[in-house]
N, C-alpha and C positions, 0 to 999 in steps of 0.2 A: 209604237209597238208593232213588230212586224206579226200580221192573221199568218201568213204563210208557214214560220215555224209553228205554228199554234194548231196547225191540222194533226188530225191523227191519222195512225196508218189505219189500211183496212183492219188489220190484226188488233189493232188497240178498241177501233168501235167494235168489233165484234166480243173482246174482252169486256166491253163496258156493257153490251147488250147482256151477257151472260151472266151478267156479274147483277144488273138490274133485276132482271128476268128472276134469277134466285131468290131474289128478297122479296119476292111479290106471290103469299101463300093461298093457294089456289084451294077451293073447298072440294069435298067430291063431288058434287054436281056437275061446277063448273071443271073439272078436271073431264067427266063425262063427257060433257058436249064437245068436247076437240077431240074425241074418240071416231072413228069411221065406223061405219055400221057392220063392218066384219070386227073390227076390234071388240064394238058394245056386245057382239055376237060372244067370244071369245073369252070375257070377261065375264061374261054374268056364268058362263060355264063354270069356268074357276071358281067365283063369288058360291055357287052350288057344293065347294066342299073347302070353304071359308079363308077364301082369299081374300081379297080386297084391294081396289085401286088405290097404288099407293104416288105414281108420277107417271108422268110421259116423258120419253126421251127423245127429241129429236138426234136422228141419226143423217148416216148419206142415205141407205136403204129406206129412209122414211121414219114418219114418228112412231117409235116404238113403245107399247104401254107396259110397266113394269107395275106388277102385283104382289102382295106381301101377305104371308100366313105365317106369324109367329117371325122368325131369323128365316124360314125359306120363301126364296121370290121366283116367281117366272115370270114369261114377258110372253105377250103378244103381239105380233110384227102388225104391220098395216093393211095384209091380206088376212088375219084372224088367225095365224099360226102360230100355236103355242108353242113354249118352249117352257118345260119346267123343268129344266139343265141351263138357266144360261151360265154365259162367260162374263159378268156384267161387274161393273166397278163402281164402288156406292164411294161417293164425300162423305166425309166425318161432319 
């Protein structure tokens, strides 16, 4: 059997990373700790009129933490800037 056809491309492990990464539910603590210290800043602000970490999204601009209160979410980028308007696309 040829190894050679049997590699994936970049695009396929990085499909396979993401696709793993999903299935692996993360609690709020441990969601916490991969937070930056302006994020944790950021969020416990929001958590003050009852948000809640709800994931992290890595992005290009950096891992962005998405917050959820009821159906409304906002995010906080990597520098602690909030946004409670984003533009953000949730999976079903």
């Amino acid at each position: 059997m040829e190894t050679e056809s049997m590699k994936l491309s970049t695009e396929e492990l990085r499909q396979l990373e993401d696709f793993e990464r999903r299935r692996i539910a993360l609690n709020q603590s441990e969601w916490w700790e991969r937070l930056s210290m302006d994020q944790k800043f950021g969020v416990y602000q929001l958590q003050k009129f009852g948000y809640d970490l709800a994931f992290i999204r890595n992005t290009e601009a950096g891992p962005l933490a998405v917050v959820r209160r009821g159906s409304e979410f906002a995010t906080v980028n990597h520098e602690g800037d909030v946004d409670l308007s984003p533009n953000i696309v949730l999976r079903d």
